[in-house]
C-alpha positions in Angstrom: 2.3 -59.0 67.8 5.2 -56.6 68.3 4.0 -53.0 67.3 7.2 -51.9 65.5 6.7 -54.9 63.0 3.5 -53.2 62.3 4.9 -49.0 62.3 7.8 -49.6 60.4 6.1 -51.3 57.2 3.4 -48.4 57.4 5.9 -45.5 57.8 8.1 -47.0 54.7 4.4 -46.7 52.8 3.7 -43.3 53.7 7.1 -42.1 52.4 6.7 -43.8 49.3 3.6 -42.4 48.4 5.0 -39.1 49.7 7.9 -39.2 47.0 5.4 -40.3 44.4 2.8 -37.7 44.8 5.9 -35.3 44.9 7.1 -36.6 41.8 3.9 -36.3 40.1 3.3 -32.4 41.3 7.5 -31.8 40.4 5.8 -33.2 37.3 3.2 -31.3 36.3 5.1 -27.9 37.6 7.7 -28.7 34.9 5.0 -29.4 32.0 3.4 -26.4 33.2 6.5 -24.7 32.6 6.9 -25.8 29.3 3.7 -24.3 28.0 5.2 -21.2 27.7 7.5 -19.1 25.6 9.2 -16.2 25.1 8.9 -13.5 22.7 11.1 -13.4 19.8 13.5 -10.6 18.8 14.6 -10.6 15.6 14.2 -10.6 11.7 10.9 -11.4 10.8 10.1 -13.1 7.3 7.0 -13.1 5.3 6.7 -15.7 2.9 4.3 -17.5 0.4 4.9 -21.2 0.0 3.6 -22.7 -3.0 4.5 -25.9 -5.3 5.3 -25.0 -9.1 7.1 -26.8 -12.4 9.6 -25.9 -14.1 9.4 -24.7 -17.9 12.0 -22.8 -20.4 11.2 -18.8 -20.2 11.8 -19.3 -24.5 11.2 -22.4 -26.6 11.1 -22.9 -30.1 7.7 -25.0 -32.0 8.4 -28.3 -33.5 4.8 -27.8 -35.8 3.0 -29.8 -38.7 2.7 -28.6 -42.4 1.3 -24.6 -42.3 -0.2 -25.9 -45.6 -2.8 -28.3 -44.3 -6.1 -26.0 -43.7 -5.0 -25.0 -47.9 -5.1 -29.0 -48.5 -8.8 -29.2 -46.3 -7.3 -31.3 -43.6 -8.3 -29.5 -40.5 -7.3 -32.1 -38.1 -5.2 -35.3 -38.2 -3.3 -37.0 -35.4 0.3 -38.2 -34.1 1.0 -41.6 -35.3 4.7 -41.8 -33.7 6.6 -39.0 -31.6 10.1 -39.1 -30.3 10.2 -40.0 -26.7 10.4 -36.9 -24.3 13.5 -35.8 -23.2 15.1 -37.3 -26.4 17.8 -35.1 -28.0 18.0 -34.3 -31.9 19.9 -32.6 -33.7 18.9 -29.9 -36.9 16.9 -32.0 -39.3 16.7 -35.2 -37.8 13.0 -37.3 -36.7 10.8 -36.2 -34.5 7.6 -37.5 -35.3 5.2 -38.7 -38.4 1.4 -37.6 -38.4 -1.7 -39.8 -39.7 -1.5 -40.1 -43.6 -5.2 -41.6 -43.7 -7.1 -38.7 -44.8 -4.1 -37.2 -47.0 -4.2 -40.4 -48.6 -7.5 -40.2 -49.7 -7.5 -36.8 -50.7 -4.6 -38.0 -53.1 -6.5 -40.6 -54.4 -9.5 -38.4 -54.6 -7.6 -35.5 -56.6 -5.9 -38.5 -59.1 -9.4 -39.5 -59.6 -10.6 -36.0 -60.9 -7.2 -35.6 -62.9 -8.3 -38.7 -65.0 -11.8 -37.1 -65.4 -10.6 -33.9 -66.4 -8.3 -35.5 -69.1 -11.1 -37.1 -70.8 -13.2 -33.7 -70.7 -10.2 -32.2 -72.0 -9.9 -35.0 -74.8 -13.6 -35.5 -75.1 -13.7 -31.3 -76.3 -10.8 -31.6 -78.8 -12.5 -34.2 -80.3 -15.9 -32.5 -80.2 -14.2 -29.1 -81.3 -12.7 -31.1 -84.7 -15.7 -32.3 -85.7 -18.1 -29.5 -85.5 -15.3 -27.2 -87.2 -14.8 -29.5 -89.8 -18.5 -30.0 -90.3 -18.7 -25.8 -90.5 -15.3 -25.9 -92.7 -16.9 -28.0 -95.3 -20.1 -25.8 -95.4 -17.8 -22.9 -95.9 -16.2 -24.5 -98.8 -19.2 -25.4 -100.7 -20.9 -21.8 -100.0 -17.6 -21.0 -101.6 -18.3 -23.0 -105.1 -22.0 -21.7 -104.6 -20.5 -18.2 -105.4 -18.1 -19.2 -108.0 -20.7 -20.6 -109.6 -23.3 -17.6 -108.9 -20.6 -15.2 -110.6 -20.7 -17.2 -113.8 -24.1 -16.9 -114.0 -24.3 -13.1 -113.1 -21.7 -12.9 -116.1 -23.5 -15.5 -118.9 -27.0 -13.0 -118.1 -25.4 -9.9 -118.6 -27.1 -10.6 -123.0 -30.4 -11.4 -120.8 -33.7 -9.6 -120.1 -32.9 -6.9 -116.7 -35.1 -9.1 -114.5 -33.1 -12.0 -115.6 -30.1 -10.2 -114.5 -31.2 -9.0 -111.3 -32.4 -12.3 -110.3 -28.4 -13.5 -111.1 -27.3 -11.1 -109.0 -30.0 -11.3 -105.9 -28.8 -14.8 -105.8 -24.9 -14.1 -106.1 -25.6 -11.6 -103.0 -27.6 -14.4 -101.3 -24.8 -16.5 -101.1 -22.2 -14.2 -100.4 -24.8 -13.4 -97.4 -24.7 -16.9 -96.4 -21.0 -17.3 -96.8 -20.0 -14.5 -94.7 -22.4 -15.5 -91.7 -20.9 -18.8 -92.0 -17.4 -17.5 -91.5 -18.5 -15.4 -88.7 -20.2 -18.4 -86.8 -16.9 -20.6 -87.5 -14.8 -17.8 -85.7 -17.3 -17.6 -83.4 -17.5 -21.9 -82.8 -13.6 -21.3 -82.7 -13.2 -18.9 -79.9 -16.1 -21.1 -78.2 -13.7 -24.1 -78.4 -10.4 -22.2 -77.4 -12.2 -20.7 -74.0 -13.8 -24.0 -73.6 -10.7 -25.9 -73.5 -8.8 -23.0 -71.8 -11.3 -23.5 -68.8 -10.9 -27.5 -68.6 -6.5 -26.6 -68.8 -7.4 -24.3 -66.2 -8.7 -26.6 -64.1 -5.8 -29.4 -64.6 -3.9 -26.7 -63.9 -5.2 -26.1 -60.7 -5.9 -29.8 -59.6 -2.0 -30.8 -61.0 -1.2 -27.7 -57.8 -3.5 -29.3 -55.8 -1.8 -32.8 -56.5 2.0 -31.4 -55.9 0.6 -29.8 -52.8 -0.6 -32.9 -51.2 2.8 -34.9 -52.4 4.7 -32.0 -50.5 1.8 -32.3 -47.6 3.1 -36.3 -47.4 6.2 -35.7 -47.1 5.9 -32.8 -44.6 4.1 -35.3 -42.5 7.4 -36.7 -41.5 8.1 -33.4 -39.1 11.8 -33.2 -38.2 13.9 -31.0 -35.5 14.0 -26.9 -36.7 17.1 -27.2 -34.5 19.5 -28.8 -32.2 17.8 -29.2 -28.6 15.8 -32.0 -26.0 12.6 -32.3 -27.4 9.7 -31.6 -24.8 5.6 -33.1 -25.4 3.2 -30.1 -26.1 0.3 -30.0 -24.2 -3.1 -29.4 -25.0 -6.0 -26.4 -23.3 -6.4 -29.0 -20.2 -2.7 -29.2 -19.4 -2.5 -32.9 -21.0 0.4 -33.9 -22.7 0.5 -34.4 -26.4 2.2 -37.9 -27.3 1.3 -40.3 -30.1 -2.5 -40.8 -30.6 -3.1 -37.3 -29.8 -4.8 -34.7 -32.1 -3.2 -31.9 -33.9 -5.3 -29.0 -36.1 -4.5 -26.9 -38.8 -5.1 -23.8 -36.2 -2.6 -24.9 -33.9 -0.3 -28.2 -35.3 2.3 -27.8 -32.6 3.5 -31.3 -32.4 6.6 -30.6 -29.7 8.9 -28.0 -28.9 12.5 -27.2 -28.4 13.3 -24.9 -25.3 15.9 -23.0 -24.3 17.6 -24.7 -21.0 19.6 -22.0 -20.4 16.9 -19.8 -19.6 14.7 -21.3 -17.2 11.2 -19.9 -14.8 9.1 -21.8 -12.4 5.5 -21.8 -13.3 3.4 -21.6 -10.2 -0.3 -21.2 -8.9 -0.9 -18.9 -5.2 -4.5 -19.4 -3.6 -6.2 -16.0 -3.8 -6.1 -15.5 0.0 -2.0 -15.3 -0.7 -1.9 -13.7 -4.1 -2.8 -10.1 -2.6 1.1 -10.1 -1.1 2.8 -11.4 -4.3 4.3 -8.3 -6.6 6.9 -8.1 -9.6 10.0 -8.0 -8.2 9.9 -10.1 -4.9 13.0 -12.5 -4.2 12.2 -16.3 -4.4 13.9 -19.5 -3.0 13.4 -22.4 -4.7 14.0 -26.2 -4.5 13.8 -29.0 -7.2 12.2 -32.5 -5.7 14.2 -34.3 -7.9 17.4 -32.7 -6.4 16.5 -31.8 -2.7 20.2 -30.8 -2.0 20.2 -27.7 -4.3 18.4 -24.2 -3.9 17.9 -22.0 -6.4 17.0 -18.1 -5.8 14.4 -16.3 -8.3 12.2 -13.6 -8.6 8.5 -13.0 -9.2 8.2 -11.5 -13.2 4.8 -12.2 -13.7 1.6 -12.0 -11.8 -1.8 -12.9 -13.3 -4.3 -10.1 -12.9 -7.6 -13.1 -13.1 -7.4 -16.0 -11.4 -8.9 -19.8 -12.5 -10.1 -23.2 -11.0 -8.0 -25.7 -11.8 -8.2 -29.1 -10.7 -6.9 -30.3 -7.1 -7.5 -26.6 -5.9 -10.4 -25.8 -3.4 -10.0 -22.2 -4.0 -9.6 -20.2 -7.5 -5.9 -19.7 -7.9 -3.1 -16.9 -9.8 -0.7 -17.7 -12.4 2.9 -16.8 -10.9 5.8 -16.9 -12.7 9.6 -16.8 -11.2 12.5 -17.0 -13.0 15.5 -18.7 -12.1 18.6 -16.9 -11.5 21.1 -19.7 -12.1 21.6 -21.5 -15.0 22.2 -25.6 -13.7 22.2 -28.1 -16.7 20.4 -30.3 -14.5 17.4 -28.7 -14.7 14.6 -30.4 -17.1 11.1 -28.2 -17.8 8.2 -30.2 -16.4 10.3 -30.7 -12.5 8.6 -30.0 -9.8 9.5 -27.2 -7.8 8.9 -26.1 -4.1 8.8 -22.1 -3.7 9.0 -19.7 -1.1 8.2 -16.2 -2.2 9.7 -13.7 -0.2 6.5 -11.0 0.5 8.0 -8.7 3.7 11.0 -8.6 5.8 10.9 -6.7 9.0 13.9 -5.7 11.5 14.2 -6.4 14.7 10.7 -6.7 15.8 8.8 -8.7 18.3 7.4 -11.8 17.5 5.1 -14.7 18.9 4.1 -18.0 18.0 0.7 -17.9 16.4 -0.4 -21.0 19.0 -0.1 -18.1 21.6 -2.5 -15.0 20.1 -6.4 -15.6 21.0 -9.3 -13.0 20.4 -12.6 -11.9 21.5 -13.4 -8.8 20.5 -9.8 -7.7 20.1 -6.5 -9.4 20.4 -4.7 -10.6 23.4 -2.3 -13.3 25.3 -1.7 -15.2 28.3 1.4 -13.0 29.5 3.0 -14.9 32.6 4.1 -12.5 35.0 6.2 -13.2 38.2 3.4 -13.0 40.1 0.5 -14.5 38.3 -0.4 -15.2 34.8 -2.6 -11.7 33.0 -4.5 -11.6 30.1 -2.4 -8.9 28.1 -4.1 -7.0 25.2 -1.9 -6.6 21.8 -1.5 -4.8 19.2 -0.4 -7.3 16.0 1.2 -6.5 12.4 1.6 -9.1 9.7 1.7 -13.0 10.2 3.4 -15.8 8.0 2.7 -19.6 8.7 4.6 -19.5 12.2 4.2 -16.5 13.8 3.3 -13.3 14.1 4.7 -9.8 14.3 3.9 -7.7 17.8 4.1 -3.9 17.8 2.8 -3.0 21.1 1.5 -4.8 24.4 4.7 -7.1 24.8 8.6 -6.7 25.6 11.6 -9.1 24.4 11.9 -10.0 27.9 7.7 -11.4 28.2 7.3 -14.4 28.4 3.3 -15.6 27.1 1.6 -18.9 27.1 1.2 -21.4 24.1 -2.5 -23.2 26.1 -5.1 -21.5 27.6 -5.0 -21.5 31.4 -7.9 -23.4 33.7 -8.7 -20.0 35.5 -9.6 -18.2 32.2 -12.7 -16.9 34.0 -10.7 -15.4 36.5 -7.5 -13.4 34.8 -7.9 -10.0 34.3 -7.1 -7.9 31.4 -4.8 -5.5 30.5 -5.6 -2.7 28.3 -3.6 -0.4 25.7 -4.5 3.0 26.0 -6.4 4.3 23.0 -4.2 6.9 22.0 -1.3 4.4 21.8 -3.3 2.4 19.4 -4.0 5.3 17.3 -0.5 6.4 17.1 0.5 2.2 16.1 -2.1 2.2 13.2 -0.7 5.3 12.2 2.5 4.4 11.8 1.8 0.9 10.7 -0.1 3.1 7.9 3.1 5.1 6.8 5.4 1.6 6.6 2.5 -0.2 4.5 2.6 3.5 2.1 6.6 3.5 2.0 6.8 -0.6 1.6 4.4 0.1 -1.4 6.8 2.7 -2.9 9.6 0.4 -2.7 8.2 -2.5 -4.2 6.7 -0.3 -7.2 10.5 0.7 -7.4 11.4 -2.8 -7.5 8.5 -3.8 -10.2 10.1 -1.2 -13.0 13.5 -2.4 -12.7 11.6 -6.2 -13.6 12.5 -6.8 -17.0 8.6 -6.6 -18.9 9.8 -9.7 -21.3 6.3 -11.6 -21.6 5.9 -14.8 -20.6 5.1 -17.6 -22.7 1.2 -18.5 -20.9 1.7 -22.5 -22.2 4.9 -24.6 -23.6 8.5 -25.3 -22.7 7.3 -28.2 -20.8 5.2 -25.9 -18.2 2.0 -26.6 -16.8 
């Protein structure tokens, strides 16, 4: 066999799997390369994300009859309702409520109407008869002492005993008589206030009548004004549409807001809400119209926060109003907010993929020479990054992994004194960042918020 048949095959081998094992270490130099980055000069933003829904900052109450707790109908429910959105003028339909129970109230008050008549008949009737009975006694009393006068006048010729005993009996009926007339004036007045108390009673269920004829038609509930009509909700945040409940406490059927005036109602976790103040600038963004940003501000914070369903955490109420009016905007859109918490200038900055700990905070700094474990000194963070204010330079360049040989890097200490000196200054910005927002807050106008309506939450 001829040997260079056998050389030349091997040597073409051995350089291919020279390029490929040099491809594959040209390889892993550039992915090492790639596992770092530098640090970040620049504007650094603080920010709260959080997802909201829009609601008018004013509305006006489409509500039932006022009169029904007067009427004893404490609760009744929405038979028909407008659908949402729909636009009505001043007057016009909005919704009718359940007549069932006014119904029977009606029939129930006709019912004792009918009664009272025949009371009130049943004493006239009762009332002739026992005067006229006592009117008839009165009149023969009054022959009784005609005719006692005669005799007091044919005994006057008589014995004295004979007289007396005329006039005894003249007296005697005179007696009677007067007693009489007192206990006819007496039947009479009994009569009057008898009947006076069954008027008084038509009087009051004949109101009681007209004010459930008014309640029936007040059942029909039409628009206070022009305007898109928008569901109430009830305590849980559910939407009020037909088949839902109203009470006399509360009859809110729908309401009627103001579009031109519009917030975003929000909720911030409580490990957020400590950065969110009156006053702070807000970005925000409407699913329904991804292409359009809107910019706000925080006017309301709430001081005690709730669980609410699909939150692990217990949450604040935020509210943001909208600075420009849009007539696209509906209440009950979704929104996306950013809340603007801090803005720093020109600082340092990291990813937050780079910063590690162990009993204090430090990087993988990569040095011309060899890779060091650097210790820094951080400020405040947002979902990225995070600010540096001492241990690095614009120029550093740190890692995003952690290196193999760990074990073996050194670290690299800040002085103590230099620490002291950054927390004291980071001390003075926090005091004067403070005093700036607390500026900001009292130039918030202190309107107050509507808590529920206007299509909100």
């Amino acid at each position: 066999m001829n040997p260079k048949k056998v050389i030349l095959p091997l040597l073409l081998l051995i350089l291919v799997a020279g390029a490929f094992f040099y491809y594959n270490q040209s390889s892993a130099a550039v992915e090492n390369t790639t596992i770092a980055t530098k640090v970040k000069k620049g504007d650094f933003l603080v920010r709260v994300s959080a997802t909201g829904e829009l609601k008018a900052k004013r509305s006006e109450k489409i509500v039932g009859p006022q009169s029904m707790r007067a009427a004893g109908i404490w609760q009744t429910s929405i038979t028909d309702l407008v659908e949402e959105g729909t636009v009505v003028g001043a007057g016009e339909y909005v919704a009718t409520l359940d007549r069932t129970e006014l119904e029977t109230k009606m029939k129930d008050g006709f019912a004792e109407m009918e009664k009272l008549d025949t009371q009130l008949e049943q004493a006239k009737i009762d009332t002739a008869i026992d005067m006229r009975g006592v009117r008839d006694q009165l009149i023969n009393l009054k022959f009784s002492m005609k005719e006692k006068e005669l005799q007091v006048e044919q005994s006057k010729y008589e014995p004295q005993m004979v007289i007396q005993q005329a006039e005894i009996d003249l007296q005697r009926t005179g007696r009677d008589y007067d007693q009489l007339l007192s206990t006819y004036k007496l039947k009479q007045d009994q009569a009057m206030a008898k009947i006076s108390e069954i008027n008084a009673q038509i009087k009051q269920q004949t109101n009681k009548i007209d004010l459930l004829k008014n309640l029936n038609e007040a059942f029909i509930i039409k628009a206070p004004k022009d305007g898109m009509v928008i569901y109430d909700r009830n305590w849980n945040g559910e939407k009020k549409g037909p088949g839902s409940q109203i009470n006399s406490w509360n009859p809110t059927v729908a309401e009627l807001p103001d579009l031109s005036d519009m917030i975003s109602k929000t909720y911030v976790n409580e490990v957020d809400i400590s950065r969110v103040k009156v006053g702070q600038d807000v970005t925000i963004n409407v699913d329904a119209f991804p292409d359009n940003e809107y910019t706000g501000q925080v006017i309301q914070v709430a001081n005690i926060g709730e669980q609410l369903r699909g939150f692990d955490s217990k949450v604040f109420e935020v509210s943001v109003q909208i600075n420009e009016q849009d007539t696209i905007l509906r209440p009950a859109m979704t929104t996306g907010i950013e809340i603007l918490t801090d803005t720093y200038k020109d600082v340092l900055s990291i990813p937050l993929e780079s910063l590690h700990s162990d009993t204090l905070a430090f990087v993988y700094k990569q040095t011309p020479s060899a890779i060091i474990k650097q210790e820094v000194l951080t400020g405040l963070s947002n979902d990225n990054a995070i600010i540096i204010e001492h241990g690095l330079e614009a120029s550093d360049k740190v890692l995003l992994s952690i290196p193999e040989n760990d074990d073996d890097l050194k670290m690299s200490y800040i002085d103590k004194a230099i620490k002291d000196e950054i927390k004291r200054k980071q001390l003075e910005e926090k005091a004067k960042r403070q005093a700036q927002m607390l500026e900001k807050q009292n130039q918030v106008d202190k309107e107050q918020i509507p808590s529920s309506g206007g299509g909100g939450m």
